[in-house]
N, C-alpha and C positions, 0 to 999 in steps of 0.2 A: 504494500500500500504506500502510495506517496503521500509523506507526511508534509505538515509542513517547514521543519528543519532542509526536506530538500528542497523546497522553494527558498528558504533562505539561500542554499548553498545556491542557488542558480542566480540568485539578485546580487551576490557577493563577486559571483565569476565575472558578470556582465562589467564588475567595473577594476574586474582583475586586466592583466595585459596577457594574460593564457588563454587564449580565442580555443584553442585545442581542448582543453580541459573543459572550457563553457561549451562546448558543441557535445562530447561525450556525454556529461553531465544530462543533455536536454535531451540525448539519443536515448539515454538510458528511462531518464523519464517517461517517456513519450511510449516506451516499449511497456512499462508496466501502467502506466494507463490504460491502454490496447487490452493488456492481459485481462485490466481489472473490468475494463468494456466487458471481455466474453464473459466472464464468471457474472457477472449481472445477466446478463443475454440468456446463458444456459440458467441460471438462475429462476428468472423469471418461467423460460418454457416447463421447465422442471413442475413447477409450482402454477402452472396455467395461468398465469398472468400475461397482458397481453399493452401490446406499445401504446395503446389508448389508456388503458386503465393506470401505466405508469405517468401519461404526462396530464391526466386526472389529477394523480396525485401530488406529481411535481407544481402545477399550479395552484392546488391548496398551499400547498408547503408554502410558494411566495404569496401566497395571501397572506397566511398567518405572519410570516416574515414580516410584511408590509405592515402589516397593523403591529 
C-alpha cells in the first residue's frame, strides 16, 4: 500500500538534483497503485459489487466529506 511517507519521499526527490532516483521512486509507485487497482477490481467481482454501486458510494463519501 502507498503510504503517505512515500509521497513524502517523492515531494523530497522533486526538489533533490537525482532526476534518477525521482523517476524510480514514481515507477515504483505507480506499479503498486496498479497492483492495489486489481485487488479492488477482483475484490469487488468476488463480493458482487459492481462499478455503479462503487461510484454510489464514492459520491456519498464526498458528500459527507463536503458537509
Amino acid at each position: 500500500m502507498v503510504t503517505e511517507e512515500d509521497y513524502k519521499k517523492i515531494l523530497e526527490l522533486l526538489n533533490s538534483d537525482d532526476q534518477g532516483e525521482l523517476l524510480q521512486k514514481v515507477m515504483l509507485t505507480n506499479t503498486e497503485l496498479m497492483e492495489n487497482l486489481y485487488d479492488l477490481q477482483e475484490f469487488m467481482e468476488e463480493n458482487g459489487l459492481t462499478p455503479e454501486q462503487f461510484h454510489v458510494w464514492k459520491e456519498q463519501k464526498d458528500l459527507r466529506m463536503y458537509h
